[in-house]
C-alpha positions as CSV (number, residue, x, y, z in Angstrom):
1,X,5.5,-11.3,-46.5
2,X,4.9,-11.7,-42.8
3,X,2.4,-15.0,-42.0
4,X,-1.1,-13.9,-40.1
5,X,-1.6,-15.9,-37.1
6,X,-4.1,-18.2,-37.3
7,X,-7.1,-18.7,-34.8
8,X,-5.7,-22.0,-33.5
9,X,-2.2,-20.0,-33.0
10,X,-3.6,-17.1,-31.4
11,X,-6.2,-19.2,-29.2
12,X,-2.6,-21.4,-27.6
13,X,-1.1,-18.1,-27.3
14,X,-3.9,-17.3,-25.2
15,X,-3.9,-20.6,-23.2
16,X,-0.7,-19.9,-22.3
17,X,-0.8,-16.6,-21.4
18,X,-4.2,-17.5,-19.1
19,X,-1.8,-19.8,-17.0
20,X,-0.2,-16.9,-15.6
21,X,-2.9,-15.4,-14.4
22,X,-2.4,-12.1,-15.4
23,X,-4.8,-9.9,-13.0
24,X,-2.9,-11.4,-10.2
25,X,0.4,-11.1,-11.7
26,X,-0.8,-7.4,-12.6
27,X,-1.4,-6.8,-8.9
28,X,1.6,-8.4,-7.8
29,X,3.5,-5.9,-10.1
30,X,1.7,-3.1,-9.0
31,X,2.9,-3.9,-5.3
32,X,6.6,-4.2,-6.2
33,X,6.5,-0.9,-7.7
34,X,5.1,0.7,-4.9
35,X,8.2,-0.4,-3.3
36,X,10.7,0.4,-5.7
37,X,9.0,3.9,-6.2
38,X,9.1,4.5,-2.0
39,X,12.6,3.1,-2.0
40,X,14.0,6.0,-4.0
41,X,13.7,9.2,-2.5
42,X,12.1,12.4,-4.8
43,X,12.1,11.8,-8.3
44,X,13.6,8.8,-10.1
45,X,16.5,9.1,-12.4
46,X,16.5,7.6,-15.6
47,X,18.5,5.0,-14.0
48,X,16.2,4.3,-11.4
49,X,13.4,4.1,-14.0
50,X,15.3,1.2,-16.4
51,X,16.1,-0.6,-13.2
52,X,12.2,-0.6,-12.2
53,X,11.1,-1.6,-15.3
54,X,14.0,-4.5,-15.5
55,X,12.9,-5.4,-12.6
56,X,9.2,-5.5,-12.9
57,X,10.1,-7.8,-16.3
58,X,11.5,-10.3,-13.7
59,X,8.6,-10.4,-11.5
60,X,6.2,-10.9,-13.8
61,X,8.1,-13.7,-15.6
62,X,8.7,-15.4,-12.2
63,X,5.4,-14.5,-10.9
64,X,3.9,-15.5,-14.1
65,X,6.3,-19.2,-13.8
66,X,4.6,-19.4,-10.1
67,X,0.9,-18.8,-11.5
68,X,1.6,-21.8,-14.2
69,X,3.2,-24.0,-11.8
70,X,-0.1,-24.2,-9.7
71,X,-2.3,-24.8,-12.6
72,X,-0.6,-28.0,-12.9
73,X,-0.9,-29.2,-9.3
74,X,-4.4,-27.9,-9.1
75,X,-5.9,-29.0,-12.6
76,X,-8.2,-32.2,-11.1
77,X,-9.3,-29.5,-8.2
78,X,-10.0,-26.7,-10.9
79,X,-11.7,-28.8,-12.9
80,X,-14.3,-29.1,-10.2
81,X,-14.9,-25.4,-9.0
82,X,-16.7,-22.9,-11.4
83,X,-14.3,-20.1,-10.6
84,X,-11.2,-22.1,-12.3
85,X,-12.7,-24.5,-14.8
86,X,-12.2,-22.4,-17.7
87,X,-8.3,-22.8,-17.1
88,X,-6.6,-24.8,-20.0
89,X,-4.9,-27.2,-17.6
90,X,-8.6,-27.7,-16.3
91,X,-10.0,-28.0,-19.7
92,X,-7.3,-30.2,-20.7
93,X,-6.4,-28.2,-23.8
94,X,-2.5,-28.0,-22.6
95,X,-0.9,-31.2,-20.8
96,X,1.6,-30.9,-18.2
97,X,4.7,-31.4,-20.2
98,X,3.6,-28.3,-21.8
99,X,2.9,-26.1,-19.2
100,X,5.8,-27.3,-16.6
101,X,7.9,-26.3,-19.3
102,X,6.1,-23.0,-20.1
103,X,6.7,-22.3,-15.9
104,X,10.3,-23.5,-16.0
105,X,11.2,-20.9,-19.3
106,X,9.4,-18.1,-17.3
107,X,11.6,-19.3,-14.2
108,X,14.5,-19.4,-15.5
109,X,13.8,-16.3,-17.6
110,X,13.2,-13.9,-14.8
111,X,15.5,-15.1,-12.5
112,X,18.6,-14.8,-14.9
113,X,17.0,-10.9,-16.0
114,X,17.1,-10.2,-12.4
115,X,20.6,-11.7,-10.7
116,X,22.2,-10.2,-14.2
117,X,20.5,-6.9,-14.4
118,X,19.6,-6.2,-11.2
119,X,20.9,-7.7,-8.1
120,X,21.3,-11.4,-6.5
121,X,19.4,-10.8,-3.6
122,X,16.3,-9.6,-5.5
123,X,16.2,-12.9,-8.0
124,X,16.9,-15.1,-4.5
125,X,14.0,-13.5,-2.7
126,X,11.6,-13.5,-5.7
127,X,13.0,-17.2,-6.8
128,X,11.9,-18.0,-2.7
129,X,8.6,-16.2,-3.5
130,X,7.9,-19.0,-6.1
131,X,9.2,-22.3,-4.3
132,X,7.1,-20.7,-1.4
133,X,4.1,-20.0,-3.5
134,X,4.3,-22.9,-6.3
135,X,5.4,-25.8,-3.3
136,X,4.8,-24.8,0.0
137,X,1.5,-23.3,-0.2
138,X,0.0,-25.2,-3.0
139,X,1.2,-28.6,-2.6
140,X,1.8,-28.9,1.0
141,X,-0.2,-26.1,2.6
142,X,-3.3,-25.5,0.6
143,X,-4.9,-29.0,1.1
144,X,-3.7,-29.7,4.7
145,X,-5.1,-27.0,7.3
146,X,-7.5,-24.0,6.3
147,X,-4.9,-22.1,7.7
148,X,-3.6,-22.1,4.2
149,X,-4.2,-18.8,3.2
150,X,-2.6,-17.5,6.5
151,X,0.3,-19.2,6.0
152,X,1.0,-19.1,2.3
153,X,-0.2,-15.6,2.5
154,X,3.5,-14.6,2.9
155,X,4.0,-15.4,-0.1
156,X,1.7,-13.2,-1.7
157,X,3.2,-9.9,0.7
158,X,6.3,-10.4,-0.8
159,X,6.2,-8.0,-4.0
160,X,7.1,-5.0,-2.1
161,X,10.2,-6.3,-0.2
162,X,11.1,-7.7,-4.1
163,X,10.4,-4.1,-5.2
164,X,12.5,-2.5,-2.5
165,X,15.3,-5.1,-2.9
166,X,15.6,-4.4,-6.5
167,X,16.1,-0.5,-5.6
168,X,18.2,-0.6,-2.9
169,X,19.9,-4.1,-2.8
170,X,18.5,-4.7,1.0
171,X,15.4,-5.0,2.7
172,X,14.7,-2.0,5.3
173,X,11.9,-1.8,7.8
174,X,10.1,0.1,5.5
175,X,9.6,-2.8,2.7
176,X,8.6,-5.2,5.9
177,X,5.8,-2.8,6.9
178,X,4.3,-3.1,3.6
179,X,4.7,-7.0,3.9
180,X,2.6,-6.6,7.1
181,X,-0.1,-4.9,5.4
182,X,-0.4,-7.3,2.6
183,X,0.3,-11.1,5.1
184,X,-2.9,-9.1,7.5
185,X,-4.5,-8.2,4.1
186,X,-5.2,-11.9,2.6
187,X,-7.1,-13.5,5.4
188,X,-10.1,-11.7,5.2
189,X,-9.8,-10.7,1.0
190,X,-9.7,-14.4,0.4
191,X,-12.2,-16.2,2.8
192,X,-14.7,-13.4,1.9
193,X,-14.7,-15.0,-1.5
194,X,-14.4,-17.9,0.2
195,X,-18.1,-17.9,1.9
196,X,-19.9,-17.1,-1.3
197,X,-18.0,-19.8,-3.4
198,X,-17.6,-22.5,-0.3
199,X,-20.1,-25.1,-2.5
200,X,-17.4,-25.1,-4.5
201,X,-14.3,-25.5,-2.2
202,X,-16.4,-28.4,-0.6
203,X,-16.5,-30.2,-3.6
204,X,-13.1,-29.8,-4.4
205,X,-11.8,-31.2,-0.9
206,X,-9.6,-28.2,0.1
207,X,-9.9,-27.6,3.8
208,X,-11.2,-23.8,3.5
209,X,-12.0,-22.2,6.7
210,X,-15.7,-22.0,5.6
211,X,-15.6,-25.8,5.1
212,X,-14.1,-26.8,7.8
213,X,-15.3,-24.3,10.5
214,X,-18.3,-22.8,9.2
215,X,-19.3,-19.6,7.9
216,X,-19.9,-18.0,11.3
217,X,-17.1,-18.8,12.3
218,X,-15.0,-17.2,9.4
219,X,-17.1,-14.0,9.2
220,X,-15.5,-13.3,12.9
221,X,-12.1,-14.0,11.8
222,X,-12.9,-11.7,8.9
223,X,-13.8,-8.9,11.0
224,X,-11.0,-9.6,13.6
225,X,-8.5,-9.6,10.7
226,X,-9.9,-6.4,9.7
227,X,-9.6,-4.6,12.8
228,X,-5.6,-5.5,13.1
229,X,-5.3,-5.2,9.8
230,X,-6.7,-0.9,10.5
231,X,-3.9,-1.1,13.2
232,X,-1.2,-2.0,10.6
233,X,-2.1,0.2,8.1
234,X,-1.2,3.4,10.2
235,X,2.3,1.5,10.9
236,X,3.6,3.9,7.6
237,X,2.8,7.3,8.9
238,X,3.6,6.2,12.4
239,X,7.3,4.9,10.8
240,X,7.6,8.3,8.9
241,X,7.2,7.2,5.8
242,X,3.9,8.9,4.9
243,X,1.6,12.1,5.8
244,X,-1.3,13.2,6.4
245,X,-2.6,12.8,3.1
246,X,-1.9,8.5,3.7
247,X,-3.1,8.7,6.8
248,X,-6.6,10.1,6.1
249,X,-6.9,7.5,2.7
250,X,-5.8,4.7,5.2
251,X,-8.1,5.4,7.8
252,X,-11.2,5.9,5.5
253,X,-10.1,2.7,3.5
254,X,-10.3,0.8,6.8
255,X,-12.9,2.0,8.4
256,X,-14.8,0.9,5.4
257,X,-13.4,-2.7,5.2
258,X,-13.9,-3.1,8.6
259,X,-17.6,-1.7,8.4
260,X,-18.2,-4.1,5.3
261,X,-16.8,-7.2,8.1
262,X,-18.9,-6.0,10.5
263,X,-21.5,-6.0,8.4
264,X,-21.1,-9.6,6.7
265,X,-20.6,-11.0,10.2
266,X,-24.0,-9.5,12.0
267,X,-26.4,-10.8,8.5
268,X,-24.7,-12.2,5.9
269,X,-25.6,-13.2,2.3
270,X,-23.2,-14.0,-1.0
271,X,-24.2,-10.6,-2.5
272,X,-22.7,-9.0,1.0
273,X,-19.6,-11.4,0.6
274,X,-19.6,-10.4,-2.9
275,X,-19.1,-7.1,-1.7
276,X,-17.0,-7.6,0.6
277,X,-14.6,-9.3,-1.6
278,X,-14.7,-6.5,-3.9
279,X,-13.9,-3.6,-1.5
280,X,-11.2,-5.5,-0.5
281,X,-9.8,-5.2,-4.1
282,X,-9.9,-1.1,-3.5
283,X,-8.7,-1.4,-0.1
284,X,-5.2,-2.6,-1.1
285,X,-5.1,-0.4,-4.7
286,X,-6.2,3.0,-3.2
287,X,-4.0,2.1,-0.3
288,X,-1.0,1.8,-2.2
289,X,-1.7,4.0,-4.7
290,X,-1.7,7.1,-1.6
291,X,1.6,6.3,-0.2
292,X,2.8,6.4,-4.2
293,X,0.9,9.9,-4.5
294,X,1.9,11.0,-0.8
295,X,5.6,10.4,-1.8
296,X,5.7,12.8,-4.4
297,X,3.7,15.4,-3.2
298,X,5.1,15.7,0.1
């Protein structure tokens, strides 16, 4: 007779799973398989499917490994901000013997799924992905300069080149475009959520661009982020690697980012920022999801 999980078990089930932060990781998936989808040409083979799907595995376990990682360093500063409290390393219900050896099982994990299973030089780049987002930005960048996010943000463009690595065992031109997109993406997705929660990166000491230079001065960069960030997304159908169909999602996607920018830097107000944030969100899903649906239709 098979044992019912109790409440306690199920609730540290969930306080593990929380420390990977699965609607990030999901999104970080989502990017690597738009570039394991664009990497193959026409239809996938049943091949090229198990592959994907090994290889996802191994993202989202290293991804996942990353996410835990910085809820250790971070614990005293999530404690502090409303957004994070909520986290068990902020709450206190997991110590960090717990969780550094939760993030080392998913490390380890992932990375042995992908040099086996799929190739070395997609568990290198993704292992990089983690030392670069789990040390460099959290621990080194984060609370130094408010340049952060900049910075560290090439962390976060990574999942495609992992995506096209796993497909094609290199990195082409094509997967760095899509790493432009994302690195010119994060700026202005993060420090619009940055001006509406700023009382709480102030409290928490992190040097965030709205903390340190104003909110002013970050609704310009905002909206000049936006404007080369329109420029980058026409890179793909520029390359060849969409149609018309991208083209026209990517130019109404931008033009509406760059209106909500526009926008929040002439009269701002949290529910704007708020907004802002939130389109952002769309901009990057839609985005991807035409070049996904403009690969197989044309």
């Amino acid at each position: 007779m098979s044992a019912v999980p109790t409440p306690v078990q199920d609730s540290v089930f969930r306080q593990f799973y929380a420390l990977t932060k699965p609607r990030v990781v999901q999104l970080i998936v989502f990017c690597a398989l738009i570039g394991m989808v664009l990497a193959v040409p026409g239809l996938p083979t049943l091949a090229d499917i198990r592959l994907g799907l090994i290889a996802s595995l191994g993202i989202w376990l290293v991804a996942g490994a990353a996410a835990a990682f910085n809820c250790i360093v971070e614990q005293g500063i999530d404690a502090k901000m409303k957004r994070t409290a909520w986290r068990p390393t902020a709450k206190g219900q997991l110590g960090d013997f717990q969780t550094l050896l939760f993030s080392a099982v998913l490390c380890a994990a992932g990375s042995i799924l992908l040099y086996v299973w799929v190739n070395p030089l997609t568990m290198w780049l993704t292992f990089a992905t983690f030392v670069g987002y789990a040390v460099v930005y959290t621990v080194i960048l984060k609370p130094l300069t408010p340049q952060n996010i900049v910075i560290g943000g090439a962390s976060g463009a990574m999942p495609p080149v992992l995506g096209w690595a796993a497909m094609t065992g290199d990195v082409g031109p094509e997967a760095l475009i899509l790493f432009l997109i994302i690195f010119l993406w994060t700026p202005p997705h993060f420090w619009a959520l940055a001006l509406y929660r700023v009382e709480d990166y102030r409290k928490s000491g992190l040097p965030m661009l709205p903390v340190t230079h104003g909110n002013e001065f970050t609704r310009l960069q905002i909206l000049l982020y936006t404007l080369i960030l329109f420029a980058a997304c026409l890179m793909p159908f520029i390359y060849g690697m969409s149609s018309w169909l991208y083209l026209l999602v990517a130019v109404g996607l931008s033009i509406g980012f760059c209106l909500y920018a526009y926008w929040l830097w002439k009269a701002y107000s949290d529910e704007l920022a708020r907004k802002t944030f939130r389109f952002s969100l769309i901009h990057l899903s839609v985005l991807f999801a035409a070049l996904l649906v403009d690969h197989y239709i044309f």
